[in-house]
PQR file with spaces between the fields and no chain letter, atoms N, CA, C, O and H, PARSE charges and radii, in Angstrom:
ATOM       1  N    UNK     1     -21.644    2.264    2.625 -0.4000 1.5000
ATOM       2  CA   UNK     1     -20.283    1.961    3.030 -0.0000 2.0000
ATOM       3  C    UNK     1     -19.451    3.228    2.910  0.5500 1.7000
ATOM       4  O    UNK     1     -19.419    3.912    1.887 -0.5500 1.4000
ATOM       5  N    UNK     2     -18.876    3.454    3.866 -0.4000 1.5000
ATOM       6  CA   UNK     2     -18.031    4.885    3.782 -0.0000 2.0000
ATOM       7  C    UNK     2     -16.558    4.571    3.557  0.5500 1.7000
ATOM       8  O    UNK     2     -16.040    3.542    3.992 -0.5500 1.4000
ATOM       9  H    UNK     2     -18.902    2.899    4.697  0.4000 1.0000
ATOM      10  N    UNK     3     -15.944    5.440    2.905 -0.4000 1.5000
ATOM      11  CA   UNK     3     -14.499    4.851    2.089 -0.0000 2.0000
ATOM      12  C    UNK     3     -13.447    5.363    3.458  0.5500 1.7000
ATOM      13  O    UNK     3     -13.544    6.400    4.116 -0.5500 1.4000
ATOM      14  H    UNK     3     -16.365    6.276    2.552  0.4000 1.0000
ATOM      15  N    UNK     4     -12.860    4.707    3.542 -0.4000 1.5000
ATOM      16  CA   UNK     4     -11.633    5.076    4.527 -0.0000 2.0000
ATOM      17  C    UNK     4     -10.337    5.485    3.892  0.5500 1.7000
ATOM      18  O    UNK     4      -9.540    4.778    3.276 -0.5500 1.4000
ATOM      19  H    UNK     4     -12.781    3.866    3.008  0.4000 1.0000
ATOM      20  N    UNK     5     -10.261    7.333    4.283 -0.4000 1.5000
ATOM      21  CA   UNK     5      -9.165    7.664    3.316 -0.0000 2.0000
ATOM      22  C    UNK     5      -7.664    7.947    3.916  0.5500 1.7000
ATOM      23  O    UNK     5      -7.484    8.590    4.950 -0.5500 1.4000
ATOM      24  H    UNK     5     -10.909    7.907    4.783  0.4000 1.0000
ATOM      25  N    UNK     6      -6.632    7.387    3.139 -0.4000 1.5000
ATOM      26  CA   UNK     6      -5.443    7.261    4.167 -0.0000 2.0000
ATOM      27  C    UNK     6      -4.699    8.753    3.776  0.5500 1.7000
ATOM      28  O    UNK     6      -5.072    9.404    2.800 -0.5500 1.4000
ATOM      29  H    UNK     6      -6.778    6.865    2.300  0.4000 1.0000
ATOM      30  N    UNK     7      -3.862    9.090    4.461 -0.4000 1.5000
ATOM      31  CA   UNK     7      -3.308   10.537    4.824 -0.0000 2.0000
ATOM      32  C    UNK     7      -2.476   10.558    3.262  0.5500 1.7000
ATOM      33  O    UNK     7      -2.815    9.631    2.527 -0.5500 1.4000
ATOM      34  H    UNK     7      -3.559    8.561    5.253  0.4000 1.0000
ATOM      35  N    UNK     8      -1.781   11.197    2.885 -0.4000 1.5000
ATOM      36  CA   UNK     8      -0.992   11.639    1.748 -0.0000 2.0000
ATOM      37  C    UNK     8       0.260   11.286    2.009  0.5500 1.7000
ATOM      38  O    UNK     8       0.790   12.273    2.520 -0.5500 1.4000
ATOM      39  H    UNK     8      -1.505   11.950    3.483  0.4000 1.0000
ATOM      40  N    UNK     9       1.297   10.096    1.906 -0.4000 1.5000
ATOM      41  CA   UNK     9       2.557   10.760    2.590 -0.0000 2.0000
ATOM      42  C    UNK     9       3.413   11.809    2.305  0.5500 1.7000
ATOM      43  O    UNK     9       3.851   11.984    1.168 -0.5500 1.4000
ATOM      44  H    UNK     9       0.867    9.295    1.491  0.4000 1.0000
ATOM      45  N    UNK    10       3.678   12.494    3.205 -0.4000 1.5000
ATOM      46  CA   UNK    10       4.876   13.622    3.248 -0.0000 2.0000
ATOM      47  C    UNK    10       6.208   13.119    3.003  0.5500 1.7000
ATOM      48  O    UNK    10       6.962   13.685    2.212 -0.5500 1.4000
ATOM      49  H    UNK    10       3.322   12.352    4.129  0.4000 1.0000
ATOM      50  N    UNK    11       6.586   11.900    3.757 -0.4000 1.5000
ATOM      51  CA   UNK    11       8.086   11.463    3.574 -0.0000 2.0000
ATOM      52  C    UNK    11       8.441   10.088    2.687  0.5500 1.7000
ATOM      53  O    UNK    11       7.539    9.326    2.340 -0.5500 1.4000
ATOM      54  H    UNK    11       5.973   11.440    4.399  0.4000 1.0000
ATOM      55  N    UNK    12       9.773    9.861    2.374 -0.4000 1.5000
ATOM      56  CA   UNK    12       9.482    7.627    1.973 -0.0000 2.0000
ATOM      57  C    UNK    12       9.093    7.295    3.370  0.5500 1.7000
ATOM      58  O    UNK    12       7.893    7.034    3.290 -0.5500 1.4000
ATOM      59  H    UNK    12      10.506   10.480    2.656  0.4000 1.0000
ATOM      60  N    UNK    13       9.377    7.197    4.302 -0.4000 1.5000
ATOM      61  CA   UNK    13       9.484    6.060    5.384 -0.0000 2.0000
ATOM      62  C    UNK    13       7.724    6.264    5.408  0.5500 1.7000
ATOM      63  O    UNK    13       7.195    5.155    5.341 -0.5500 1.4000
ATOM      64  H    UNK    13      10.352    7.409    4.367  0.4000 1.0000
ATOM      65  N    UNK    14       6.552    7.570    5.497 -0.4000 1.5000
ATOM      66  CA   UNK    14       5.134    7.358    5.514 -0.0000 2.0000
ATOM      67  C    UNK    14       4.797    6.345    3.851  0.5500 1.7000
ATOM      68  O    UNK    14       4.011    5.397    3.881 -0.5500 1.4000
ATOM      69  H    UNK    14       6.982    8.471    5.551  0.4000 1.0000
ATOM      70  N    UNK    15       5.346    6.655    2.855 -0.4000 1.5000
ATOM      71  CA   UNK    15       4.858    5.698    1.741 -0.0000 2.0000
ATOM      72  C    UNK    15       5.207    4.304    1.994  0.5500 1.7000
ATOM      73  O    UNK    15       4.320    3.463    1.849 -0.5500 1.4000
ATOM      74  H    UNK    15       5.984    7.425    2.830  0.4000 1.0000
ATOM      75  N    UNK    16       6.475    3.913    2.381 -0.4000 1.5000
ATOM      76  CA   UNK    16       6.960    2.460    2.685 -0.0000 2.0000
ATOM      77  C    UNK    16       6.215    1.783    3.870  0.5500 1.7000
ATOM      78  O    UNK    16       6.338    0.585    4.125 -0.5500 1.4000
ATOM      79  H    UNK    16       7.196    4.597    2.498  0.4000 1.0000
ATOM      80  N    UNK    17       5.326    2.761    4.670 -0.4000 1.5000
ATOM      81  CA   UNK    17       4.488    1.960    5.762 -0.0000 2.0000
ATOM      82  C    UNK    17       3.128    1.800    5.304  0.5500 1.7000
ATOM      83  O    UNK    17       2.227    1.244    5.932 -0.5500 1.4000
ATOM      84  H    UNK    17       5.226    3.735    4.462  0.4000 1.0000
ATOM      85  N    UNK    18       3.039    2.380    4.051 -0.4000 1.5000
ATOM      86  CA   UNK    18       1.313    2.907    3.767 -0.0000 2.0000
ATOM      87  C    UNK    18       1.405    1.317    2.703  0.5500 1.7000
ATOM      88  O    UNK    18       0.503    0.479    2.671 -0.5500 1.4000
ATOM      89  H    UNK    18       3.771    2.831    3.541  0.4000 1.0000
ATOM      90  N    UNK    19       3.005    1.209    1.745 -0.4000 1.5000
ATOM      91  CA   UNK    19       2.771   -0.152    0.886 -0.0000 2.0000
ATOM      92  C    UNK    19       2.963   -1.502    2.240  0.5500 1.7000
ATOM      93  O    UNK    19       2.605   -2.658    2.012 -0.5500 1.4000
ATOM      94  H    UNK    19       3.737    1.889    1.772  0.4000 1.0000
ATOM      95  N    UNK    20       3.447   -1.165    3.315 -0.4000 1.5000
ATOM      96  CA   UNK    20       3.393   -2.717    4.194 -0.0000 2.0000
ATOM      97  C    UNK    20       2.046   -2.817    4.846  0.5500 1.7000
ATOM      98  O    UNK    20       1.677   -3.919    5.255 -0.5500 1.4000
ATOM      99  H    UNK    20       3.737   -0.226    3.501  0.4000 1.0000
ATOM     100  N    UNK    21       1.433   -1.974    4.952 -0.4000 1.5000
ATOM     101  CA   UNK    21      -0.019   -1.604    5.431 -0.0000 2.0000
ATOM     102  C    UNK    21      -0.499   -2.865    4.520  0.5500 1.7000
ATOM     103  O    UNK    21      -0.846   -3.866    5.147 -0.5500 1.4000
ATOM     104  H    UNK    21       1.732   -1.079    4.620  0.4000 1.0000
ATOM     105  N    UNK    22      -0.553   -2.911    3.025 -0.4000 1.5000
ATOM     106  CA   UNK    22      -0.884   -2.774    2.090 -0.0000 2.0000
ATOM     107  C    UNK    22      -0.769   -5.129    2.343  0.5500 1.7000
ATOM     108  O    UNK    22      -1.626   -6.010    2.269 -0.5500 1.4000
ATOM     109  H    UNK    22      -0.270   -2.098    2.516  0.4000 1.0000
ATOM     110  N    UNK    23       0.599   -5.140    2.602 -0.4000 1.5000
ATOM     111  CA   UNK    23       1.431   -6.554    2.452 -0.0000 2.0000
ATOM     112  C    UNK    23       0.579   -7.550    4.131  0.5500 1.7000
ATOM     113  O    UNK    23       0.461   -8.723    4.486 -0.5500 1.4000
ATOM     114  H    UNK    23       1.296   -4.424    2.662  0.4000 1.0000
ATOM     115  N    UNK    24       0.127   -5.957    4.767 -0.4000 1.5000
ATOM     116  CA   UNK    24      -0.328   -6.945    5.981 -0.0000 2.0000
ATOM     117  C    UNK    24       0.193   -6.353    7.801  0.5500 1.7000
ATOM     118  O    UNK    24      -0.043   -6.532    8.996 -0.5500 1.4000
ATOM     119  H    UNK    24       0.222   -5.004    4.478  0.4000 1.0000
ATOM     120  N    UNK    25       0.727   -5.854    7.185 -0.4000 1.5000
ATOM     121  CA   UNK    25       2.191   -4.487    8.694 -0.0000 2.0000
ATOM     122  C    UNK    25       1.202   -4.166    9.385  0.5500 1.7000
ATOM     123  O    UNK    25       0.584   -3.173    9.002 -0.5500 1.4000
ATOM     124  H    UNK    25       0.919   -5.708    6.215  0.4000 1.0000
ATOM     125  N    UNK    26       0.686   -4.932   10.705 -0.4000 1.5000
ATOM     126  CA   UNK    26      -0.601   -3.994   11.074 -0.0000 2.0000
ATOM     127  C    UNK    26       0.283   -2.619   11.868  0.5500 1.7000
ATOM     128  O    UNK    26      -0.517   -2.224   12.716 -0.5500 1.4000
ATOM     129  H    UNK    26       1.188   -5.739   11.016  0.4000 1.0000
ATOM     130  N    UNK    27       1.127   -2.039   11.926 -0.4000 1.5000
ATOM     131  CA   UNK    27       1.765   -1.008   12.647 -0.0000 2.0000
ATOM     132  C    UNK    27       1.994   -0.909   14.408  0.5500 1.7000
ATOM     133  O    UNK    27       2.384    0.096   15.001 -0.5500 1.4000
ATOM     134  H    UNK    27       1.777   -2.359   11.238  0.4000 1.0000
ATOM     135  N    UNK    28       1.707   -1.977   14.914 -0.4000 1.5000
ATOM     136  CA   UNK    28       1.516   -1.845   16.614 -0.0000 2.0000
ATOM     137  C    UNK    28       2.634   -1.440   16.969  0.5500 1.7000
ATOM     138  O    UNK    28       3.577   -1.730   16.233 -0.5500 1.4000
ATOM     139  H    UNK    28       1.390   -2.794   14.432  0.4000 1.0000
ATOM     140  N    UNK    29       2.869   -0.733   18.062 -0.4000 1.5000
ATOM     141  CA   UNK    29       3.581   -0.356   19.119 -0.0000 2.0000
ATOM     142  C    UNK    29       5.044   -1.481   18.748  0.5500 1.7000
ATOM     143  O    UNK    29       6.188   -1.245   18.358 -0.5500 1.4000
ATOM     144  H    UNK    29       2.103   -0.497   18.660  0.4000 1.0000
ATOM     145  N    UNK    30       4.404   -2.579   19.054 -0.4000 1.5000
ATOM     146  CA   UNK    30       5.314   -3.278   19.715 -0.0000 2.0000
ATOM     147  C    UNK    30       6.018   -4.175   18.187  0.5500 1.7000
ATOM     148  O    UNK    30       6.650   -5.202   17.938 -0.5500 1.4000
ATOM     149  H    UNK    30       3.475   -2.771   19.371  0.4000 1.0000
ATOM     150  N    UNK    31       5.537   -3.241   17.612 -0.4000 1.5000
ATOM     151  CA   UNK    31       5.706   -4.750   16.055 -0.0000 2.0000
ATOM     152  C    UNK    31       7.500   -3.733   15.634  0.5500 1.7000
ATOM     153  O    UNK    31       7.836   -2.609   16.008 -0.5500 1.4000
ATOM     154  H    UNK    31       5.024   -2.406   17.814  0.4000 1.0000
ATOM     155  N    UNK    32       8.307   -4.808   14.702 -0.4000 1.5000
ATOM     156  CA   UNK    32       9.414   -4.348   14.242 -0.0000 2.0000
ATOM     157  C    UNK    32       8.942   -3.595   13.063  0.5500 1.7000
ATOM     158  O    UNK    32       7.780   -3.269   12.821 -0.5500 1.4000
ATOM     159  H    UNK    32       8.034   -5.721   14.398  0.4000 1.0000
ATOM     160  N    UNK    33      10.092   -3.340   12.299 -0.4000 1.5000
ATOM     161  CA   UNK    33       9.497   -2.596   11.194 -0.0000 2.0000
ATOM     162  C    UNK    33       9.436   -3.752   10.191  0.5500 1.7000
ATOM     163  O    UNK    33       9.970   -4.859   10.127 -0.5500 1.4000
ATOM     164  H    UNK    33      11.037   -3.604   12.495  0.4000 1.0000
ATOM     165  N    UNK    34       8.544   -3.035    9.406 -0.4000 1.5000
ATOM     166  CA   UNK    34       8.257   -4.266    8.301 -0.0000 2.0000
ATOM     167  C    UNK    34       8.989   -4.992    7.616  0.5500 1.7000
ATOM     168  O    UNK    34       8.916   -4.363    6.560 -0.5500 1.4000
ATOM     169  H    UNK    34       8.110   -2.135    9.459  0.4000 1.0000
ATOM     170  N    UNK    35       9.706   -5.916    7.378 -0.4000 1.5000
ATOM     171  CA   UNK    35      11.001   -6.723    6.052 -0.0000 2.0000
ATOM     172  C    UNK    35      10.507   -6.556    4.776  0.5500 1.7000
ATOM     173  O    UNK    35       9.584   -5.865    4.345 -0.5500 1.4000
ATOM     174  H    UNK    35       9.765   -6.427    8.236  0.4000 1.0000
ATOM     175  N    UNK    36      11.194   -7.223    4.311 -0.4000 1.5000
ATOM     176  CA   UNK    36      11.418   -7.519    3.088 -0.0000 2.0000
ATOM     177  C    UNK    36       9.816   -8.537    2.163  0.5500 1.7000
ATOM     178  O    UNK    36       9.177   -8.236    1.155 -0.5500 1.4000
ATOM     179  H    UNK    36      11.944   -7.784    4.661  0.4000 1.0000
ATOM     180  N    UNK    37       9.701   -9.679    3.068 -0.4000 1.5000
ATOM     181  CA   UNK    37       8.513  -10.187    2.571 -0.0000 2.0000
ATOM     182  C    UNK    37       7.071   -9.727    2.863  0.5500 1.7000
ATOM     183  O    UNK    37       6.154  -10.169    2.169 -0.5500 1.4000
ATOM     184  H    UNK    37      10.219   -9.924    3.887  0.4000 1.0000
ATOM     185  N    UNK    38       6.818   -8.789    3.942 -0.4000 1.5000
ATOM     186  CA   UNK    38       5.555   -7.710    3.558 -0.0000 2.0000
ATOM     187  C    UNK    38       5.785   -6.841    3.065  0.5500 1.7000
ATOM     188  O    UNK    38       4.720   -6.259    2.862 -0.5500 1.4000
ATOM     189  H    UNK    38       7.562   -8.430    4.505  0.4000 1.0000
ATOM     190  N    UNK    39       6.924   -6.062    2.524 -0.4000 1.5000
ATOM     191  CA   UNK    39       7.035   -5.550    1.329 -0.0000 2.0000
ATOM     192  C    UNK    39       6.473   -5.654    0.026  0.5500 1.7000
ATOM     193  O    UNK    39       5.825   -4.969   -0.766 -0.5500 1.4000
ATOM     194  H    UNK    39       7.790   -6.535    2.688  0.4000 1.0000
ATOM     195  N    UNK    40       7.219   -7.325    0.166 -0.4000 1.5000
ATOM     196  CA   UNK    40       6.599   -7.551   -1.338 -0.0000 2.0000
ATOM     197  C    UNK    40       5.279   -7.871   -1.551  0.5500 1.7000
ATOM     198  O    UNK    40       4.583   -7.720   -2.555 -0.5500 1.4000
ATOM     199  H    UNK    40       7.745   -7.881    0.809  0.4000 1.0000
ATOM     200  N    UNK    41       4.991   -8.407   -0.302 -0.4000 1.5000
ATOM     201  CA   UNK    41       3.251   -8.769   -0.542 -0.0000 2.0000
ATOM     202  C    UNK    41       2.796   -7.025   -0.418  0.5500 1.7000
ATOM     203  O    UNK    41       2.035   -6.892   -1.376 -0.5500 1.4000
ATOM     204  H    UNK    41       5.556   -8.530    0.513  0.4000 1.0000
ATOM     205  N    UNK    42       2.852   -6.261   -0.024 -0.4000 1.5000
ATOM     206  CA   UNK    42       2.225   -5.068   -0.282 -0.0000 2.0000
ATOM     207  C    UNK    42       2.558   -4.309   -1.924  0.5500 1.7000
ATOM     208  O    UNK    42       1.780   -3.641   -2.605 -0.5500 1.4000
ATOM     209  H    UNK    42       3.470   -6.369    0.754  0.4000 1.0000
ATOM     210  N    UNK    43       3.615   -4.598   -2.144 -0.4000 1.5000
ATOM     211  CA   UNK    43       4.029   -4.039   -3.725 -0.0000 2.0000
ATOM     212  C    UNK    43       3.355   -5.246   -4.354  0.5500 1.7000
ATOM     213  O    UNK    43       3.345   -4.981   -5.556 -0.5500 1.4000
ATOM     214  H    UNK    43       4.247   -5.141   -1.591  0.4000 1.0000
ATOM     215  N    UNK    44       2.951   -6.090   -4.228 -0.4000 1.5000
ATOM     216  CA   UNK    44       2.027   -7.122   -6.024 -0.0000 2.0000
ATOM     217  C    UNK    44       0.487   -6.342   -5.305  0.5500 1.7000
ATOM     218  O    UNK    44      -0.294   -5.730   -6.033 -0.5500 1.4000
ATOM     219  H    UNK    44       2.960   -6.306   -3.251  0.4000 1.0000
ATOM     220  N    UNK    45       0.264   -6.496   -3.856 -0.4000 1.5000
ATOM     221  CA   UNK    45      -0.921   -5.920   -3.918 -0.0000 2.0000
ATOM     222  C    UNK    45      -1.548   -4.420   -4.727  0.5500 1.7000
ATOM     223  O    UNK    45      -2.648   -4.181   -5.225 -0.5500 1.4000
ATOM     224  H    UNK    45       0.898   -6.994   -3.264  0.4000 1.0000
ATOM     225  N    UNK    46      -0.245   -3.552   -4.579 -0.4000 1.5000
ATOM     226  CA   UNK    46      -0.205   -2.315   -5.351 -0.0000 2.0000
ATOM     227  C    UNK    46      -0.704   -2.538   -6.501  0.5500 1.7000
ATOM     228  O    UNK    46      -1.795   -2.283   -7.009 -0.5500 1.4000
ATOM     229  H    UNK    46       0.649   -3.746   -4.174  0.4000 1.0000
ATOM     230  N    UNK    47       0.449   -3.168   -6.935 -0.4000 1.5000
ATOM     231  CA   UNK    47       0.565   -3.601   -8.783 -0.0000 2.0000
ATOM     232  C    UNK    47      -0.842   -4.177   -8.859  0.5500 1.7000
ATOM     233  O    UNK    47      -1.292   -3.635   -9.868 -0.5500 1.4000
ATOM     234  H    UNK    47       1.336   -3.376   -6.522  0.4000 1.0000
ATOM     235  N    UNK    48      -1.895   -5.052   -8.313 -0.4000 1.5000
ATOM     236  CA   UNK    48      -2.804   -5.501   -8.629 -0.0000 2.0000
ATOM     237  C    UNK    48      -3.789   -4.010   -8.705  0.5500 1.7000
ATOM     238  O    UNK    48      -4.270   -3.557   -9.743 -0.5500 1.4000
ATOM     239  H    UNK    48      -1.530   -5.492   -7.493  0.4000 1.0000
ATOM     240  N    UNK    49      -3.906   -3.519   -7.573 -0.4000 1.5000
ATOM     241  CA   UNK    49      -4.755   -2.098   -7.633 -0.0000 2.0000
ATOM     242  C    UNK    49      -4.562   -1.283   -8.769  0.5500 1.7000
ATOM     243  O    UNK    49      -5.438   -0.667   -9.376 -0.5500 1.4000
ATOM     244  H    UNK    49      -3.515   -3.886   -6.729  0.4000 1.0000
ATOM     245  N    UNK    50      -3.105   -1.331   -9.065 -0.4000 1.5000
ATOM     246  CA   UNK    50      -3.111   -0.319  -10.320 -0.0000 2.0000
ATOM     247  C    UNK    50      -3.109   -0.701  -11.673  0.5500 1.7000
ATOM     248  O    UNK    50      -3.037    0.140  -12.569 -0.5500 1.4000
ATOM     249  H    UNK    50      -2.393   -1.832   -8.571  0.4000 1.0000
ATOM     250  N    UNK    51      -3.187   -1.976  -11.900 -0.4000 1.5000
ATOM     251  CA   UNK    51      -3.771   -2.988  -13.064 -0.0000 2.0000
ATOM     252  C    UNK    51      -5.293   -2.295  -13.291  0.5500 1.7000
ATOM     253  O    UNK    51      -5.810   -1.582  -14.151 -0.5500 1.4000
ATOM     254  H    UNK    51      -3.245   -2.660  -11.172  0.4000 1.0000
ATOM     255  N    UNK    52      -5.781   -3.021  -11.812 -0.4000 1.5000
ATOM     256  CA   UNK    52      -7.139   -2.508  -12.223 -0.0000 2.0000
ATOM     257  C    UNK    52      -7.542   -0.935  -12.364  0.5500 1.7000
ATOM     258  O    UNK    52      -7.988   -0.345  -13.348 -0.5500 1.4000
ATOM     259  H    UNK    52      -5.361   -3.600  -11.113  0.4000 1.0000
ATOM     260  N    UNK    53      -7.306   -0.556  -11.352 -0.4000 1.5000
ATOM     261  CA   UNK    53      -7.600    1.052  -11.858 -0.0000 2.0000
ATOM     262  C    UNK    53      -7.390    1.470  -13.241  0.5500 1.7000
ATOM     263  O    UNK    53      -8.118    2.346  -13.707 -0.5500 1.4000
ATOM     264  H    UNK    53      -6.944   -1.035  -10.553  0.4000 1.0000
ATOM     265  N    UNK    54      -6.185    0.770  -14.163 -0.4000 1.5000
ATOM     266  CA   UNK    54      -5.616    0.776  -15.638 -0.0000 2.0000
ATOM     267  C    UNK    54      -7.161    0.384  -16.250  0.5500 1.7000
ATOM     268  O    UNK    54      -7.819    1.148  -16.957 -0.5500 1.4000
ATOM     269  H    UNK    54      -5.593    0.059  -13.784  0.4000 1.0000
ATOM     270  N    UNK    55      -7.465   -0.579  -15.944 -0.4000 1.5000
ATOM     271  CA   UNK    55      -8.392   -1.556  -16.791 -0.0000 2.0000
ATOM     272  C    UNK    55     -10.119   -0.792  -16.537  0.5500 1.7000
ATOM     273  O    UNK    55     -11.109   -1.047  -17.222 -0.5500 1.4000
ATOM     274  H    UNK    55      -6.931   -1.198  -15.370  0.4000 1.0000
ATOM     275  N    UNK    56     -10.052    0.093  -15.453 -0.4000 1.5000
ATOM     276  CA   UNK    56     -11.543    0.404  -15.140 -0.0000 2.0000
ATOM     277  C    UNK    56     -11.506    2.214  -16.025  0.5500 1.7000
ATOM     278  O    UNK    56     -12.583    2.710  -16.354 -0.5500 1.4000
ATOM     279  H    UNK    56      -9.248    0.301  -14.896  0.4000 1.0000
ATOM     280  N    UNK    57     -10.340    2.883  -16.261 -0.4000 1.5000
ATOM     281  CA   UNK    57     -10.207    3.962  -17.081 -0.0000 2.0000
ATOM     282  C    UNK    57      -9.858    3.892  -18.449  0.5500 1.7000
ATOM     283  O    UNK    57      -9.215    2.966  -18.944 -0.5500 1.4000
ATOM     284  H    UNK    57      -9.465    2.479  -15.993  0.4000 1.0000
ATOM     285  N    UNK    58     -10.437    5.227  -19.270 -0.4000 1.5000
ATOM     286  CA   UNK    58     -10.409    4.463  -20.473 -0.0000 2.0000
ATOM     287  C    UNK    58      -8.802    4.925  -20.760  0.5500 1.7000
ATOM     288  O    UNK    58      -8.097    4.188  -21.448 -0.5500 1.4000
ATOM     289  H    UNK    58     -10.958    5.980  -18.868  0.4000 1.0000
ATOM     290  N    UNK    59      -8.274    6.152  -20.211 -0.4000 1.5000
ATOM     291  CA   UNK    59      -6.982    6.524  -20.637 -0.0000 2.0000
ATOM     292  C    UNK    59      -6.383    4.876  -20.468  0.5500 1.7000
ATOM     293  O    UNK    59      -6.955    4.049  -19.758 -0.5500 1.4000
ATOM     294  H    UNK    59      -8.847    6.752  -19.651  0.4000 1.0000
ATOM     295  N    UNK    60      -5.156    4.592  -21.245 -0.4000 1.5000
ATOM     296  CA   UNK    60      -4.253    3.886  -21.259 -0.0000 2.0000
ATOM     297  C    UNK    60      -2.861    4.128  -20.057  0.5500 1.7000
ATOM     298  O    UNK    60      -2.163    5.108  -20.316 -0.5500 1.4000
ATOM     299  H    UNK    60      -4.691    5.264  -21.822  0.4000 1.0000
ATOM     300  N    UNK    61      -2.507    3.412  -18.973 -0.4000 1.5000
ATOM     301  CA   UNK    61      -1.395    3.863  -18.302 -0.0000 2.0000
ATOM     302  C    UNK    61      -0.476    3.012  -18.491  0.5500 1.7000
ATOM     303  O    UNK    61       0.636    3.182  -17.991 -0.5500 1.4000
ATOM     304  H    UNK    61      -3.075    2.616  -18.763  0.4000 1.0000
């Protein structure tokens, strides 16, 4: 399985599309910009990733 790696963002508006990515935002042409509630489903998805990443290292974050 090969890992699919996403770009770095340079600006907020590339991080705020990379967390709606995240909530479900597939990005099309034709789509608005993301609200408020794929926001948040992309920020608990975060928070879940970085739980675990917490829990799989031994440092403490």
């Amino acid at each position: 399985m090969q890992k699919k790696r996403l770009p770095q963002p340079r600006q907020l508006g590339d991080a705020v599309l990379l967390v709606a990515r995240l909530g479900g935002y597939l990005g099309r042409a034709t789509d608005p910009p993301p609200g408020h509630q794929i926001m948040w489903h992309g920020y608990a998805q975060l928070q879940t990733l970085c739980e675990g990443f917490c829990l799989n290292t031994k440092n403490s974050c």
